[in-house]
Biopython code that builds the backbone (N, CA, C, O; Angstrom):
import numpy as np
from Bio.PDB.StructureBuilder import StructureBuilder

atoms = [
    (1, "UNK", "N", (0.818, -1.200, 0.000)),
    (1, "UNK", "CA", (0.000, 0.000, 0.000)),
    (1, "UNK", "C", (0.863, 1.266, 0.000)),
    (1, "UNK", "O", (0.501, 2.194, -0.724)),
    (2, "UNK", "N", (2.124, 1.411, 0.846)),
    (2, "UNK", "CA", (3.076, 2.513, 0.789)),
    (2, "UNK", "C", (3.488, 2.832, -1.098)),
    (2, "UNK", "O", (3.607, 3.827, -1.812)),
    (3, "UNK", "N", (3.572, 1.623, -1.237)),
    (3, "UNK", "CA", (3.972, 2.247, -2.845)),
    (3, "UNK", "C", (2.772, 2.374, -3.538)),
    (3, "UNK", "O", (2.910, 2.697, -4.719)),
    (4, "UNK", "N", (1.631, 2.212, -3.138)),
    (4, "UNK", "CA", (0.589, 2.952, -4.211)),
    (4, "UNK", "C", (0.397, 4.289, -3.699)),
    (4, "UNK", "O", (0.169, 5.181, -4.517)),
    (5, "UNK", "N", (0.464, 4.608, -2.254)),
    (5, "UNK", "CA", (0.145, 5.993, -1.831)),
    (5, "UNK", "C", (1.453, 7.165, -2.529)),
    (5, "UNK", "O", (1.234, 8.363, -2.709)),
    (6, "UNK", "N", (2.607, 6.561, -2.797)),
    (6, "UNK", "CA", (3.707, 7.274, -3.369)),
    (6, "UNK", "C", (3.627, 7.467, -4.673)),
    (6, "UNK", "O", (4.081, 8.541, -5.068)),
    (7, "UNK", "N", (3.163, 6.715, -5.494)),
    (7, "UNK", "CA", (2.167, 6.919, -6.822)),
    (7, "UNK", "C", (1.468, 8.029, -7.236)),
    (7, "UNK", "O", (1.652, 8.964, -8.016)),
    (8, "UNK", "N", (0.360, 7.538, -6.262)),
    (8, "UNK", "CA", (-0.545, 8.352, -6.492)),
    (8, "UNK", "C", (-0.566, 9.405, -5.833)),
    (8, "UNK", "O", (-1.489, 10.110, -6.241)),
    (9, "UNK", "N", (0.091, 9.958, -4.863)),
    (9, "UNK", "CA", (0.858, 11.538, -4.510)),
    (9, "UNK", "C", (1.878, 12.111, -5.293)),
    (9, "UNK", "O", (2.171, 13.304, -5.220)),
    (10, "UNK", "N", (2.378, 11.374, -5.971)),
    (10, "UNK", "CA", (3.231, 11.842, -7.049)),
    (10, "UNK", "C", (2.093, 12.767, -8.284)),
    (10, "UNK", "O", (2.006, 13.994, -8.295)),
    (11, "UNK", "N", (1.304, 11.821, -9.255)),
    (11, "UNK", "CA", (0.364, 11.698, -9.372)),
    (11, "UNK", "C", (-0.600, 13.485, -9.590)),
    (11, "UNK", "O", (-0.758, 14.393, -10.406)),
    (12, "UNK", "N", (-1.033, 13.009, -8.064)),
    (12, "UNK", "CA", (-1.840, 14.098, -8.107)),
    (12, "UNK", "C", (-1.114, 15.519, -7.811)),
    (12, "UNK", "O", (-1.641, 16.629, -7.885)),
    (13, "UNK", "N", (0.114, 15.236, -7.489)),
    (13, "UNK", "CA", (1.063, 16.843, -7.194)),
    (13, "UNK", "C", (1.307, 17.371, -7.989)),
    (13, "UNK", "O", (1.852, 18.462, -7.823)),
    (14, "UNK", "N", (0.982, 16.787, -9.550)),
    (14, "UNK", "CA", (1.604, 17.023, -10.546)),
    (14, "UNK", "C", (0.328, 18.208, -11.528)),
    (14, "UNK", "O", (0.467, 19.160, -12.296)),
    (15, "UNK", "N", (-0.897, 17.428, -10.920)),
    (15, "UNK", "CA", (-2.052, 18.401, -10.501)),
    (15, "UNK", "C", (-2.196, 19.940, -10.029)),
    (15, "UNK", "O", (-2.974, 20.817, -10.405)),
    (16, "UNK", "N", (-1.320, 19.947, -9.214)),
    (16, "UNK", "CA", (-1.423, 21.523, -8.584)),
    (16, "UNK", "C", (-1.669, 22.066, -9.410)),
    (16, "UNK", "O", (-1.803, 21.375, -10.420)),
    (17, "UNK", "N", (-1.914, 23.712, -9.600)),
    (17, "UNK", "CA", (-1.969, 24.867, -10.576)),
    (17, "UNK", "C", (-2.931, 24.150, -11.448)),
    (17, "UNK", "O", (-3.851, 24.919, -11.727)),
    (18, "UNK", "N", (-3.043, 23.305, -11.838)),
    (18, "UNK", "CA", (-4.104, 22.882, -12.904)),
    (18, "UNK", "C", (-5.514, 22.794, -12.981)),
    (18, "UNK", "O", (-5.961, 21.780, -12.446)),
    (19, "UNK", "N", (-6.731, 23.905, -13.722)),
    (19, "UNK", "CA", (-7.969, 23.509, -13.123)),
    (19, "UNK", "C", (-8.541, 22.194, -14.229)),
    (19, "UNK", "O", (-8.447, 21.878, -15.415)),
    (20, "UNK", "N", (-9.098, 21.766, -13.109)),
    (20, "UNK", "CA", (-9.701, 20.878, -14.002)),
    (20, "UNK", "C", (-11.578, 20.815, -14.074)),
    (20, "UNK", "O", (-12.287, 21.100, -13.109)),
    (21, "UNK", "N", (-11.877, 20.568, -14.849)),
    (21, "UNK", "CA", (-13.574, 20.346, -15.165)),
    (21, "UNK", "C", (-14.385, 19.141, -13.635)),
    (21, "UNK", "O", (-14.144, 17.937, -13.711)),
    (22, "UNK", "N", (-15.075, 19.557, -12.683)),
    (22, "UNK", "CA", (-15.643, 18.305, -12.095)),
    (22, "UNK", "C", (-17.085, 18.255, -12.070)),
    (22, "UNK", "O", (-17.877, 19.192, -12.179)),
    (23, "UNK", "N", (-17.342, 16.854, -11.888)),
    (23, "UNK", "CA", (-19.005, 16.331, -11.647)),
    (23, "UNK", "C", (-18.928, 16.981, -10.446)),
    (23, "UNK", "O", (-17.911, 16.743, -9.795)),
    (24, "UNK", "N", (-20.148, 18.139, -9.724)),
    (24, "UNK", "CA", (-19.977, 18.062, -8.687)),
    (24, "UNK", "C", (-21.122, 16.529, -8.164)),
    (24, "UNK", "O", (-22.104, 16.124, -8.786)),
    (25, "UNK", "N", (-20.634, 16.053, -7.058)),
    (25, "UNK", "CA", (-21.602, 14.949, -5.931)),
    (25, "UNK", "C", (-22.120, 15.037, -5.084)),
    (25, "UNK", "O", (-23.103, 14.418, -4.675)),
    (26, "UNK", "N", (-21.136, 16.400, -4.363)),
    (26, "UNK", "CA", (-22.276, 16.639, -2.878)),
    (26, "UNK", "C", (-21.827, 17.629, -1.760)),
    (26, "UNK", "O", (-21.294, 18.726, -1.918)),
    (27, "UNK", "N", (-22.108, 17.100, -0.774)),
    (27, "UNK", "CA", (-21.152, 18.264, 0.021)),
    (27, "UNK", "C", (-20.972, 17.587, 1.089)),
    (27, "UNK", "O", (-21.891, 16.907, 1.548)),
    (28, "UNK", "N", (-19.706, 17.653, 1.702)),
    (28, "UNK", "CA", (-19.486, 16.754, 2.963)),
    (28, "UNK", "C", (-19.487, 17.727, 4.421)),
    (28, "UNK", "O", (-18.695, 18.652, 4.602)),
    (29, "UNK", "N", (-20.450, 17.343, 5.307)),
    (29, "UNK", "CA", (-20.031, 18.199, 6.397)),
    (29, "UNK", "C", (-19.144, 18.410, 7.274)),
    (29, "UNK", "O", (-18.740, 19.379, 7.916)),
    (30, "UNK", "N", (-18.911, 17.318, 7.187)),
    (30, "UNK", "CA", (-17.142, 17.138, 8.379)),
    (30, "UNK", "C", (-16.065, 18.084, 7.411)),
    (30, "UNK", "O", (-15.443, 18.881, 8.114)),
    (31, "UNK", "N", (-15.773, 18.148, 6.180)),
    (31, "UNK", "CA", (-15.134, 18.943, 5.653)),
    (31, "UNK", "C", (-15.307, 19.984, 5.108)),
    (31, "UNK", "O", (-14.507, 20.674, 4.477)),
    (32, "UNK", "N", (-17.079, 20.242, 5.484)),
    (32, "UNK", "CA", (-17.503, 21.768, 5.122)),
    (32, "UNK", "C", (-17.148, 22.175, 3.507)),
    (32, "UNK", "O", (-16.878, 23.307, 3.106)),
    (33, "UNK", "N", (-17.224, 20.981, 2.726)),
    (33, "UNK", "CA", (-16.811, 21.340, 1.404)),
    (33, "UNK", "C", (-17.369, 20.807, 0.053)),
    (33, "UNK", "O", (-17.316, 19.580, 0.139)),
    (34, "UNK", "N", (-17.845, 21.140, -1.071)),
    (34, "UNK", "CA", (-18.061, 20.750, -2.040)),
    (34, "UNK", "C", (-17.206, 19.490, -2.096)),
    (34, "UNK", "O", (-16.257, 19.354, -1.325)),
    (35, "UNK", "N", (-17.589, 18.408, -3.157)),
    (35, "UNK", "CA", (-16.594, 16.898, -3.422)),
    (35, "UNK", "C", (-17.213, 16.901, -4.937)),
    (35, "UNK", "O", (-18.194, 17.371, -5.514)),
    (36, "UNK", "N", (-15.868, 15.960, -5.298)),
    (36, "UNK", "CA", (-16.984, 15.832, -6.976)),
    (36, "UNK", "C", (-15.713, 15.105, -7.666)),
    (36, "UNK", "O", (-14.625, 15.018, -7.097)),
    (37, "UNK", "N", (-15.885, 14.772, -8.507)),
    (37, "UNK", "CA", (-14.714, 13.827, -9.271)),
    (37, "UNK", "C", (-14.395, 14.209, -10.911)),
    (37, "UNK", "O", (-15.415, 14.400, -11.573)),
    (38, "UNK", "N", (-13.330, 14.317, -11.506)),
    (38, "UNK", "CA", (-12.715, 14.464, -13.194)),
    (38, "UNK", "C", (-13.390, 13.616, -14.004)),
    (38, "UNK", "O", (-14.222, 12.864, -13.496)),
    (39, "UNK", "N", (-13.242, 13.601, -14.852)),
    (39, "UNK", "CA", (-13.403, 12.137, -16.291)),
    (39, "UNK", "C", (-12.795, 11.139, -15.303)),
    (39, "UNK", "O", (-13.309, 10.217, -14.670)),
    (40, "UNK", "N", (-11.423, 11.653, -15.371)),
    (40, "UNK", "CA", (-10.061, 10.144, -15.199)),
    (40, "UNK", "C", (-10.618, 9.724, -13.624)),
    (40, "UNK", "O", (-9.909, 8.824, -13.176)),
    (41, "UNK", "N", (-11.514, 10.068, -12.835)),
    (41, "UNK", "CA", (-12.014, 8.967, -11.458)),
    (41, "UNK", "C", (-12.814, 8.582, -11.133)),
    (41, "UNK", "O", (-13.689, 9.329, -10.695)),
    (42, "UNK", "N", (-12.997, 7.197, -11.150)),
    (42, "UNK", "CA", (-13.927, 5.949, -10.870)),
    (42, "UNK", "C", (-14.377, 6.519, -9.062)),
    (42, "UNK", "O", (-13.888, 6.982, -8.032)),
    (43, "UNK", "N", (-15.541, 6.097, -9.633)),
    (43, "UNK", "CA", (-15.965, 6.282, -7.796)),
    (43, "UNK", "C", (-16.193, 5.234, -7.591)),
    (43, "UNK", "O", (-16.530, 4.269, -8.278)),
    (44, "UNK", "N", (-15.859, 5.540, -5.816)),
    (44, "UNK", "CA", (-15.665, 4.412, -4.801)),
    (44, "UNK", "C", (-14.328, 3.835, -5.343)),
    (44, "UNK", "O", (-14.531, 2.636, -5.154)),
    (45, "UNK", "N", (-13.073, 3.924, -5.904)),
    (45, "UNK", "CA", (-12.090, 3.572, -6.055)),
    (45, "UNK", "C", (-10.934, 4.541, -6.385)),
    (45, "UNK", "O", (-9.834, 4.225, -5.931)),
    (46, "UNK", "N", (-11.068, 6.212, -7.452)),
    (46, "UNK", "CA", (-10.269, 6.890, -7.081)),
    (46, "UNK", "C", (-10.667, 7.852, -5.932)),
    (46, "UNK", "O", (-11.788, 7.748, -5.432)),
    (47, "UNK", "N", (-9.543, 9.040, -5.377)),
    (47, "UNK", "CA", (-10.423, 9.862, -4.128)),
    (47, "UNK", "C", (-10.821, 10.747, -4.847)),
    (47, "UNK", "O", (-10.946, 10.643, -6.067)),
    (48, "UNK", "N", (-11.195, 12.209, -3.857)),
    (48, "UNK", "CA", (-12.181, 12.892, -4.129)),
    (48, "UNK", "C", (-11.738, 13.874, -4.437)),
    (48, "UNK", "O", (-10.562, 13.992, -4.093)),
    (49, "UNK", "N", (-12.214, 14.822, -5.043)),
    (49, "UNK", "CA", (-11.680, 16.517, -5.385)),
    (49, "UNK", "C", (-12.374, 17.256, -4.500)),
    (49, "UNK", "O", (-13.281, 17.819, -5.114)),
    (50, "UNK", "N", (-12.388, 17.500, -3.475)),
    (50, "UNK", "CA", (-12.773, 18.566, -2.601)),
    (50, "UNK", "C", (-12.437, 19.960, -3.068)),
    (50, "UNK", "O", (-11.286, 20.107, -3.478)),
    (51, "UNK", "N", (-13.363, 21.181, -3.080)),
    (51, "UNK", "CA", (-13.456, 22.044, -3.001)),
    (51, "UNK", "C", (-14.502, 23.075, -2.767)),
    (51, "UNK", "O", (-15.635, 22.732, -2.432)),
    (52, "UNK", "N", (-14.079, 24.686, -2.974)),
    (52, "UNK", "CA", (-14.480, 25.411, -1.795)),
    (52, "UNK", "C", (-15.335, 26.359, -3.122)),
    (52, "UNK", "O", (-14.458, 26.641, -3.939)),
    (53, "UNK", "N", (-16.435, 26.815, -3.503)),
    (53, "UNK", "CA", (-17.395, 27.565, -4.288)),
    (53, "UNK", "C", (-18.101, 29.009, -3.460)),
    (53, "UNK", "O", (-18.243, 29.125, -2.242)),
    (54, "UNK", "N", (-18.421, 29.877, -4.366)),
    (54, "UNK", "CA", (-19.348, 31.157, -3.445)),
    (54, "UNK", "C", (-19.877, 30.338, -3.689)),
    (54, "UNK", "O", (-19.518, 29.531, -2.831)),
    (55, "UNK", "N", (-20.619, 29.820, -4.352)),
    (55, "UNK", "CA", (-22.531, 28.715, -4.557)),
    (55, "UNK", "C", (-22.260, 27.855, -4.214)),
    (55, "UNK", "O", (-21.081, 27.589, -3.980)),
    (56, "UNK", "N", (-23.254, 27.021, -4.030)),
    (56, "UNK", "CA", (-23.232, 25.426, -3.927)),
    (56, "UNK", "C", (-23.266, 24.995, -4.852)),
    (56, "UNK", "O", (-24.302, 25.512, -5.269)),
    (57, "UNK", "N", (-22.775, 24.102, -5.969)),
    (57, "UNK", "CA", (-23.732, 23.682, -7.429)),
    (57, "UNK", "C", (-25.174, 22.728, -6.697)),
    (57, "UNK", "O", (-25.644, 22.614, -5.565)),
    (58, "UNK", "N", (-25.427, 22.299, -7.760)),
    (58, "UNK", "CA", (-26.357, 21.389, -8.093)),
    (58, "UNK", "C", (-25.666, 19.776, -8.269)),
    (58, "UNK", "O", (-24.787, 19.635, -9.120)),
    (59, "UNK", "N", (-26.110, 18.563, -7.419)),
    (59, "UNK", "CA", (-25.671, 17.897, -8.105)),
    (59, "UNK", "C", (-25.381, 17.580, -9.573)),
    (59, "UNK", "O", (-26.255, 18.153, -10.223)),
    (60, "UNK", "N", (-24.592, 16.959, -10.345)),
    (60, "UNK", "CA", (-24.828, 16.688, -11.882)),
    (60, "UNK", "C", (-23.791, 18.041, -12.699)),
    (60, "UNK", "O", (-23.508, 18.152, -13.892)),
    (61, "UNK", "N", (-23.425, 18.893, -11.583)),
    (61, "UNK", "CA", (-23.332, 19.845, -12.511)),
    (61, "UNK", "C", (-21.933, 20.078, -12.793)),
    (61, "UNK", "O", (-21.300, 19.525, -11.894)),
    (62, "UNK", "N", (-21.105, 20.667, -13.661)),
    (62, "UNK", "CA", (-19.691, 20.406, -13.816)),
    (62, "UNK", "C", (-19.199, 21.904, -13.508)),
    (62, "UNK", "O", (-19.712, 22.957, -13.888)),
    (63, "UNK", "N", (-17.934, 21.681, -12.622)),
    (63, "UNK", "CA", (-17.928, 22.776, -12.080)),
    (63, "UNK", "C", (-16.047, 22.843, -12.490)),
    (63, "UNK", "O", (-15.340, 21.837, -12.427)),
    (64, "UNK", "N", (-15.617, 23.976, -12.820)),
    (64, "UNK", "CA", (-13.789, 24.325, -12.769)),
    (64, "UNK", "C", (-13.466, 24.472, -11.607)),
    (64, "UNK", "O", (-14.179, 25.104, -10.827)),
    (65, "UNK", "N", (-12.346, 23.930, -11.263)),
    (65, "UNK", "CA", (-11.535, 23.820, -10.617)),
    (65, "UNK", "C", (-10.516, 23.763, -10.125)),
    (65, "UNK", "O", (-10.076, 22.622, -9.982)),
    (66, "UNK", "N", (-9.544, 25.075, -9.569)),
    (66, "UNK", "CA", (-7.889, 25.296, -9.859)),
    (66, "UNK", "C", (-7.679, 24.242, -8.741)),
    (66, "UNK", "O", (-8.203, 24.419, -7.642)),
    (67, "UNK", "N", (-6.884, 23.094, -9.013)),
    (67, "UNK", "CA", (-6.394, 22.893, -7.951)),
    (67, "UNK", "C", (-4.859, 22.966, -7.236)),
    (67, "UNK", "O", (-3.804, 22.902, -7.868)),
    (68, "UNK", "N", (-4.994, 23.126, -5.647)),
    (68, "UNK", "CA", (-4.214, 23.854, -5.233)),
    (68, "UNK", "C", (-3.555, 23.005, -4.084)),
    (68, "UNK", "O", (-2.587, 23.584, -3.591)),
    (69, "UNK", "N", (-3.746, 22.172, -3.713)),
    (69, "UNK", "CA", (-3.172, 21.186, -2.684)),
    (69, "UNK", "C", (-3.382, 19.640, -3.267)),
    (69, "UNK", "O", (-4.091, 19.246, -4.193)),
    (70, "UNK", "N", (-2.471, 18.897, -2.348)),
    (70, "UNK", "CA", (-2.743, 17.101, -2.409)),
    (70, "UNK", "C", (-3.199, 16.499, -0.950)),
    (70, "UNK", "O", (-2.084, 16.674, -0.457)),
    (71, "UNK", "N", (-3.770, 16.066, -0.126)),
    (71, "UNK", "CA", (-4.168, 15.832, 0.877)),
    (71, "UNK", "C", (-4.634, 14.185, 0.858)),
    (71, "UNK", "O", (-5.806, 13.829, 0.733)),
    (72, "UNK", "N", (-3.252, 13.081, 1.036)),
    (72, "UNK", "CA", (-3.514, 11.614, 1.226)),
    (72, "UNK", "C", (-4.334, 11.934, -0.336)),
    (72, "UNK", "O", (-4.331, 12.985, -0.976)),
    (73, "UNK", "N", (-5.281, 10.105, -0.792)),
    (73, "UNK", "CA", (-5.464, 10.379, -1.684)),
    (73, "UNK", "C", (-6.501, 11.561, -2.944)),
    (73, "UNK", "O", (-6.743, 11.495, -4.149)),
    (74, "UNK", "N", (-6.768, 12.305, -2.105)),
    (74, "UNK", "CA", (-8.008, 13.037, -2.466)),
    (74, "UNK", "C", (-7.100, 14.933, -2.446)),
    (74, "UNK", "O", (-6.236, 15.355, -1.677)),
    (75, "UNK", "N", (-7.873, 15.704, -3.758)),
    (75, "UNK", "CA", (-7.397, 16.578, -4.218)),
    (75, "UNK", "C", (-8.133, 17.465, -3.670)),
    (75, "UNK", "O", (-9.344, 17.297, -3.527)),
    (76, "UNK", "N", (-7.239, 18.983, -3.126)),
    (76, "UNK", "CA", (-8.476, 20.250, -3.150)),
    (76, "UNK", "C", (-7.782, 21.558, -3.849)),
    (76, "UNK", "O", (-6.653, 21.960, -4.132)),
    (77, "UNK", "N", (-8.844, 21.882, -3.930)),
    (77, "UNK", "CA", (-9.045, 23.472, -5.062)),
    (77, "UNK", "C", (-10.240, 23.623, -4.864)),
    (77, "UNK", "O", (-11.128, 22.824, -4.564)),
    (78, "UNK", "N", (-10.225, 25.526, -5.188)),
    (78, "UNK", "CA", (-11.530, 26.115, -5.533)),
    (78, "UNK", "C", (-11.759, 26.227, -6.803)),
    (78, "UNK", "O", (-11.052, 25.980, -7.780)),
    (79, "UNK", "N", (-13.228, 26.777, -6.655)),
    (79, "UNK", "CA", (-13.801, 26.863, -8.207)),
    (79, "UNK", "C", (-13.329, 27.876, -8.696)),
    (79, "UNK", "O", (-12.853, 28.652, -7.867)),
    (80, "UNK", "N", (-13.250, 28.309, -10.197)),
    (80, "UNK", "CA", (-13.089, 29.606, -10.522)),
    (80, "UNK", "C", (-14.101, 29.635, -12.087)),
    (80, "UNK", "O", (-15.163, 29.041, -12.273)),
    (81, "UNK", "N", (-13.577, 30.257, -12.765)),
    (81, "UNK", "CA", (-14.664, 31.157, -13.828)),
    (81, "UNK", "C", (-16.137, 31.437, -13.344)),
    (81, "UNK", "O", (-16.613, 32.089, -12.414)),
    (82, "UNK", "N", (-16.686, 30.635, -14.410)),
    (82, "UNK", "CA", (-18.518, 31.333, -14.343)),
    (82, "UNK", "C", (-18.874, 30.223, -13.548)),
    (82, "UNK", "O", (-18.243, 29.167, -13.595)),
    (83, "UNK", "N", (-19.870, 30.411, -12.806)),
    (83, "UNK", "CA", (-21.100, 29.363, -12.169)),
    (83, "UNK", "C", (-20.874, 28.797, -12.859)),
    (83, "UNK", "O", (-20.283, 28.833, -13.938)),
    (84, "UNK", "N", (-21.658, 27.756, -11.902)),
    (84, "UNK", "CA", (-21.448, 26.205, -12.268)),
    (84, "UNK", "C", (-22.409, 25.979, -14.367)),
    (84, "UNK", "O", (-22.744, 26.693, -15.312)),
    (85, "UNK", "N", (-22.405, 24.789, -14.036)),
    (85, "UNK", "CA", (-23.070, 24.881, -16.013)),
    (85, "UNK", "C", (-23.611, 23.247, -15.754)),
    (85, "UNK", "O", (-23.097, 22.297, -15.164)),
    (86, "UNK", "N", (-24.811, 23.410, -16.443)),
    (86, "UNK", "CA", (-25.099, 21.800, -16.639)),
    (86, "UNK", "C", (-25.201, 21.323, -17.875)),
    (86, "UNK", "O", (-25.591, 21.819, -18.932)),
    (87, "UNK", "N", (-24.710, 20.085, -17.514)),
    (87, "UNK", "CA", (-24.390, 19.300, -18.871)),
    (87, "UNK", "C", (-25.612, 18.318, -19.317)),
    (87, "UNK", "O", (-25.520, 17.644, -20.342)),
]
sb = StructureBuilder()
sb.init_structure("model")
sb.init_model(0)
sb.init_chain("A")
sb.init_seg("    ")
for serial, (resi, resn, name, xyz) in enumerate(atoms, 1):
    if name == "N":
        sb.init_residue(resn, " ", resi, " ")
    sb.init_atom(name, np.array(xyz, "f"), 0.0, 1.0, " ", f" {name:<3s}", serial, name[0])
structure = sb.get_structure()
């Protein structure tokens, strides 16, 4: 397991500065934060993209996302451009 967590922190560090497009899914309260996942992650098997919005989206809805940290396996960034958009 140590060498998949070194992977995949490699991985996602490589992420930083980069926004990427997400499904948003929901909002978690213990982390007070939007969650939502890229194309490239399987749920329930890759982690999560946490991040921080003025709005809430809507489930379903695809939201940008600079991201700006790596945190174990799951990514965070805020949103940026226009409100959210549905697809």
């Amino acid at each position: 397991m140590q060498l998949q967590y070194e992977i995949n922190e490699e991985l996602n560090e490589k992420k930083i500065g980069q926004t990427l497009e997400v499904l948003y899914e929901g909002w978690d309260p213990v982390a007070e934060s939007c969650y939502g996942r890229s194309y490239a992650d399987a749920p329930e098997i890759d982690g999560k993209i946490y991040f921080t919005a003025k709005r809430r989206p809507k489930e379903g809805d695809f939201v940008r996302v600079k991201i700006t940290e790596v945190l174990d396996y799951d990514i965070i960034g805020v949103a940026v451009g226009k409100d959210t958009k549905k697809k």
